[in-house]
C-alpha positions as CSV (number, residue, x, y, z in Angstrom):
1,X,83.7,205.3,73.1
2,X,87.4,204.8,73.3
3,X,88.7,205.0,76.9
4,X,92.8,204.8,77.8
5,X,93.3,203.8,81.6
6,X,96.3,206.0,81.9
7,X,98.8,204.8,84.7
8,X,102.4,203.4,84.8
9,X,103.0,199.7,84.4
10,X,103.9,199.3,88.0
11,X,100.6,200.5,89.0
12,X,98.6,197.8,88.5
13,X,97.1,196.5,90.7
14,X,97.6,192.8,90.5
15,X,101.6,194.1,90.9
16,X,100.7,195.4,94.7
17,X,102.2,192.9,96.2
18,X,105.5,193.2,94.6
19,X,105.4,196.6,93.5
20,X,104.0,198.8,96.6
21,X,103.2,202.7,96.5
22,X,106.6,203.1,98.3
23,X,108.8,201.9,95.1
24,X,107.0,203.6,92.9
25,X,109.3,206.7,92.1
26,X,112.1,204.7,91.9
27,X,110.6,202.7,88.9
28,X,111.4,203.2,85.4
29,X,108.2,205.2,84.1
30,X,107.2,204.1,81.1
31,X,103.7,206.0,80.6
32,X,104.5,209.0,78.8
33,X,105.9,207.2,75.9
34,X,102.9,204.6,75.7
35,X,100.2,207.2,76.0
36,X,101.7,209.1,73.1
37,X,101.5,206.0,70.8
38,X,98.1,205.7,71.7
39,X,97.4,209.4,70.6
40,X,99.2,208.7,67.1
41,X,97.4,206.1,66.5
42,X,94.0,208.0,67.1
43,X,95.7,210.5,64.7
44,X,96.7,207.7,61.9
45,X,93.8,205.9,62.3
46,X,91.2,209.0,61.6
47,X,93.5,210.2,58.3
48,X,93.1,206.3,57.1
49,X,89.6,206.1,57.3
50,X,89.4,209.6,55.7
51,X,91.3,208.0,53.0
52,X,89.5,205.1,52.4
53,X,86.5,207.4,52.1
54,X,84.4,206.1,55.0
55,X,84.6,208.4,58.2
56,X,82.3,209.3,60.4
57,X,84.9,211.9,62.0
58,X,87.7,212.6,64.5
59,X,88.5,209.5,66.8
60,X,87.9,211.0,70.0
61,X,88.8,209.1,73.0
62,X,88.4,209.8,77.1
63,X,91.0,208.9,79.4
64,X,91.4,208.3,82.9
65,X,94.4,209.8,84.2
66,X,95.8,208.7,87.7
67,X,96.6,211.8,89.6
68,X,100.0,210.3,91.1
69,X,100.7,210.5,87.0
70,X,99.6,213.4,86.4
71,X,101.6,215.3,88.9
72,X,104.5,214.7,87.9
73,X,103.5,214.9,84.0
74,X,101.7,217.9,83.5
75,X,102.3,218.6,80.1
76,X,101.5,215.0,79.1
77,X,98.0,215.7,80.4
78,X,97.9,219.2,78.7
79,X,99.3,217.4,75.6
80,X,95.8,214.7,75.8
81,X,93.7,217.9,76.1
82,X,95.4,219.6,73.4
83,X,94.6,217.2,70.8
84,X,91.3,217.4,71.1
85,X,90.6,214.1,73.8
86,X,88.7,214.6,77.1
87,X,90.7,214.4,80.1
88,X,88.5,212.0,83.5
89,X,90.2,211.2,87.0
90,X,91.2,207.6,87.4
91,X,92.0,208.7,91.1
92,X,94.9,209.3,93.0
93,X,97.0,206.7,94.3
94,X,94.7,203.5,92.3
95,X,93.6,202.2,95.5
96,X,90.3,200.1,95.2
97,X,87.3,202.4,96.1
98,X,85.6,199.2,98.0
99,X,88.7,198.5,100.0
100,X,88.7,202.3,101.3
101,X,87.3,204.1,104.3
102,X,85.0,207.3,103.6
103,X,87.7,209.7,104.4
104,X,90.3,207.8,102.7
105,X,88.0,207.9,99.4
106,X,87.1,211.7,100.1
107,X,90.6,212.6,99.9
108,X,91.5,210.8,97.1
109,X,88.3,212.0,94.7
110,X,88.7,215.5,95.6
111,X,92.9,215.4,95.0
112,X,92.7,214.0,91.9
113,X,90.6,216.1,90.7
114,X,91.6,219.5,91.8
115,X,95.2,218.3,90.4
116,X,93.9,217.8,87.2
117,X,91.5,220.8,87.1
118,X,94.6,223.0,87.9
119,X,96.7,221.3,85.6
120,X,94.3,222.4,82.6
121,X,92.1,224.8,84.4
122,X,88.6,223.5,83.0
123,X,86.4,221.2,85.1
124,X,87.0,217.2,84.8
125,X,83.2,216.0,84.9
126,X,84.0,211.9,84.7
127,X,85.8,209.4,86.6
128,X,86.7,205.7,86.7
129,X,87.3,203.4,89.7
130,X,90.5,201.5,89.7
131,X,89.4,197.9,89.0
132,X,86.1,199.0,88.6
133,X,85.5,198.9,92.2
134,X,82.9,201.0,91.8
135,X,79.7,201.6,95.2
136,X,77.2,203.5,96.6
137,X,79.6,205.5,98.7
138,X,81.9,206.2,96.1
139,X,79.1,207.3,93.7
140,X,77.5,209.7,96.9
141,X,81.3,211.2,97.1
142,X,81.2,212.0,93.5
143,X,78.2,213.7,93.9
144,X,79.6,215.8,96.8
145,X,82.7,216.6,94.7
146,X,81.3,218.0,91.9
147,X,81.6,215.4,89.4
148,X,79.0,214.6,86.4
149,X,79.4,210.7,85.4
150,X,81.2,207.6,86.8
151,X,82.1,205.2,83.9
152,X,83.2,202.2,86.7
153,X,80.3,199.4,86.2
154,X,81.4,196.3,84.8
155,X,78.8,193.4,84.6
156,X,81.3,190.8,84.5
157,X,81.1,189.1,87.6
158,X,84.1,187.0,87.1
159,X,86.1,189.8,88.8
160,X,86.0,189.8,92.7
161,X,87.1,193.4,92.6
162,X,84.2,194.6,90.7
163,X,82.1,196.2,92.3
164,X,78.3,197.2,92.5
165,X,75.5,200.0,91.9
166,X,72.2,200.1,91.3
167,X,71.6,201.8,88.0
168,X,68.4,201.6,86.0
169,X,68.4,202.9,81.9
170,X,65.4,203.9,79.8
171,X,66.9,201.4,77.0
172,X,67.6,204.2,74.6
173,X,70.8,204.4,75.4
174,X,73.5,202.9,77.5
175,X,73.6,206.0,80.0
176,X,72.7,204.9,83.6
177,X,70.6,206.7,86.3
178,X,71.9,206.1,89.8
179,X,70.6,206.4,93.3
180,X,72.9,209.8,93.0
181,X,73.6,213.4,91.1
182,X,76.1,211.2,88.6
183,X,75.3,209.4,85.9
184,X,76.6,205.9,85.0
185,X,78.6,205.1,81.6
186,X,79.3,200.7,81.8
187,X,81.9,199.1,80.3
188,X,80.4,197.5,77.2
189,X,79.8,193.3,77.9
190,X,77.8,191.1,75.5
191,X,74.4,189.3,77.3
192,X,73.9,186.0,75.8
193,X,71.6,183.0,77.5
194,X,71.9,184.7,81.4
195,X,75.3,184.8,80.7
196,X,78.0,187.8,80.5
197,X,80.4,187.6,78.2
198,X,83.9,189.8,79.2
199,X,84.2,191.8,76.3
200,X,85.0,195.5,76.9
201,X,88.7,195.7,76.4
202,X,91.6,194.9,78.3
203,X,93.1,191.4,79.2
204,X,90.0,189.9,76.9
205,X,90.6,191.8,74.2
206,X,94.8,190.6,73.7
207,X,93.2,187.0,74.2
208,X,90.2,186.5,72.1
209,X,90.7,186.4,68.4
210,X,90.1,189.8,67.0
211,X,87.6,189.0,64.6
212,X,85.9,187.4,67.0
213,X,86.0,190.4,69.4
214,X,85.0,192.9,66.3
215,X,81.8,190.8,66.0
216,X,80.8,190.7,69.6
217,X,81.5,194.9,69.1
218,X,79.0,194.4,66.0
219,X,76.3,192.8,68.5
220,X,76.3,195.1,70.9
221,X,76.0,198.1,68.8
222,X,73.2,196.4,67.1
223,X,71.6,195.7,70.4
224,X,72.4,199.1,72.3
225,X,73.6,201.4,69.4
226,X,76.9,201.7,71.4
227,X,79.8,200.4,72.8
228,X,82.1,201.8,75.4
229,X,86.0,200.4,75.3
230,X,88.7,200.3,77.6
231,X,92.7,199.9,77.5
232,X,95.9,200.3,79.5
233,X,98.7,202.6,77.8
234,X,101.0,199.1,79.2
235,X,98.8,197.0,77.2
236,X,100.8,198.2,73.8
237,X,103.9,197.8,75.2
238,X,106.0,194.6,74.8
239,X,109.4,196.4,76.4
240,X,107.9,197.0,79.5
241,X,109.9,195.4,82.7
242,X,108.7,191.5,83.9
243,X,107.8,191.5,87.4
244,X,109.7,188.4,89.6
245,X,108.0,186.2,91.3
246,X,104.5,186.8,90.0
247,X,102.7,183.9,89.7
248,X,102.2,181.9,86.0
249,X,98.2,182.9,85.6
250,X,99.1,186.9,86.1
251,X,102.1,186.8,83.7
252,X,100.0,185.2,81.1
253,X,97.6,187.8,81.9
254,X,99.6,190.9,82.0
255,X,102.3,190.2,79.1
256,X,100.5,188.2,76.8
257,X,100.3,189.8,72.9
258,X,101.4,192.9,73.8
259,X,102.6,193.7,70.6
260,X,99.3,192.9,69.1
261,X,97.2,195.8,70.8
262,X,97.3,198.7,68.7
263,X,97.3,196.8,65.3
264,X,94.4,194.6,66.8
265,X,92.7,198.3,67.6
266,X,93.5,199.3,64.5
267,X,91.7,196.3,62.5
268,X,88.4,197.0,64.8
269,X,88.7,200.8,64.3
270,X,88.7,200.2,60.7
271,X,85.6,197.7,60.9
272,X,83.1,200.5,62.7
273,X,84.2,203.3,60.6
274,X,80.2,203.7,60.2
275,X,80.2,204.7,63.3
276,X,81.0,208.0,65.5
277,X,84.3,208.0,67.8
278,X,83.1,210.3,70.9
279,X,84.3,210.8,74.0
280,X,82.3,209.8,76.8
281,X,81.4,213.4,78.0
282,X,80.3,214.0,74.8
283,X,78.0,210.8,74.6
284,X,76.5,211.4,77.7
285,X,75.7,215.7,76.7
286,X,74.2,213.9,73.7
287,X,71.6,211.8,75.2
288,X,70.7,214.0,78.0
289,X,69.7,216.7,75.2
290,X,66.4,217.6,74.8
């Protein structure tokens, strides 16, 4: 499973501090033009495996859209639909689910999603957590809104934003059961010796060498028979604006190999062409059949 994180450079949320809610309009959006070189390359890359005579199908991908982004780009979010991806709420406004009162977190769920379900007037079953600041009273709002899956846990404990759910699988599949009406789709992290290896996309997967990365992919398949990925449309894009004043650890963090995302996505895209490209909706109507 391919996931896209789709928000605006200036949203994230390590930026917060030097980029608040209030300046966002007045920032050069840059979002449109990334996501779109995300959905050629899902394009290019399924007509080169079909090609080179190994395909398993379509490269289908889910993302996340943040509603702030998709009010004011519609037809970008019709576009993602259009070619045949799933469209998931990322939220509203990107503000950490475990850093927000009930109503706060009510408000936000239930605007995201009604702005996207009127955008493309079909239901949007899944949502991430900015951060992954997934909890309890997030998942119980969820439920209470009408939505199917939550794709928010990440294992890696490295992150204090992370946050935390009880989910229990039957080991057939990486689909989690929660304490509520949604289901649970985690980020993908390799288990070795008690320890949890970051490895589901993002910052981790600029830094580490790619072939390294592809065989870490290769173990976890081989272990859960599947892996779910994430990215940032800002992750492919070298051009974007430096932030001032940002400390030394997050520019490393946020501009490092830019430039090396998409051909780095393309090399372990070629690698699995054994396998199937699905959207996480689709993964999860999978296992649940009978």
């Amino acid at each position: 499973m391919l996931t896209i994180d789709l928000e605006d450079w200036f949203q994230v949320e390590n930026f917060k501090a030097y980029i608040p809610l209030s300046l966002w309009s007045s920032c050069e959006s840059r979002v449109e033009r990334n996501t779109h070189l995300f959905l050629d390359f899902l394009d290019t890359a399924e007509c080169e495996a079909e090609n080179g005579g190994r395909s398993a199908g379509p490269l289908k991908a889910t993302f996340f859209v943040l509603g702030w982004v998709a009010e004011r780009l519609p037809g970008l979010v019709r576009q993602i639909q259009a070619r045949g991806h799933e469209v998931a709420s990322h939220g509203y406004n990107h503000n950490l689910c475990n850093r927000c009162s009930v109503e706060e977190l009510r408000k936000d769920l239930r605007q995201s999603k009604k702005i996207l379900e009127d955008i493309l007037g079909t239901a949007v079953p899944g949502y991430r957590a900015p951060s992954f600041s997934i909890n309890e009273q997030t998942l119980a709002i969820l439920e209470e809104w009408g939505y199917l899956y939550d794709s928010s846990f990440n294992s890696f404990s490295g992150n204090g934003r992370h946050g935390k759910i009880r989910i229990c699988s039957d080991g057939e599949s990486i689909v989690g059961r929660t304490l509520h009406q949604v289901y649970e789709l985690p980020i993908s992290n390799f288990e070795v010796g008690g320890c949890t290896v970051p490895s589901g996309g993002g910052t981790y997967f600029r830094l580490m060498p790619v072939r390294v990365f592809e065989k870490i992919v290769q173990a976890v398949l081989k272990r859960r028979n599947a892996y779910l990925f994430y990215v940032h449309p800002w992750e492919a894009d070298p051009g974007r604006p430096k932030v001032k004043g940002v400390p030394g650890f997050l520019r490393f963090r946020h501009y490092t190999n830019l430039a090396g995302t998409l051909p780095r996505l393309r090399f372990l895209v070629s690698r699995l062409r054994d396998f199937s490209f699905v959207s996480c909706g689709e993964y999860l109507r999978k296992m649940m059949a009978p």
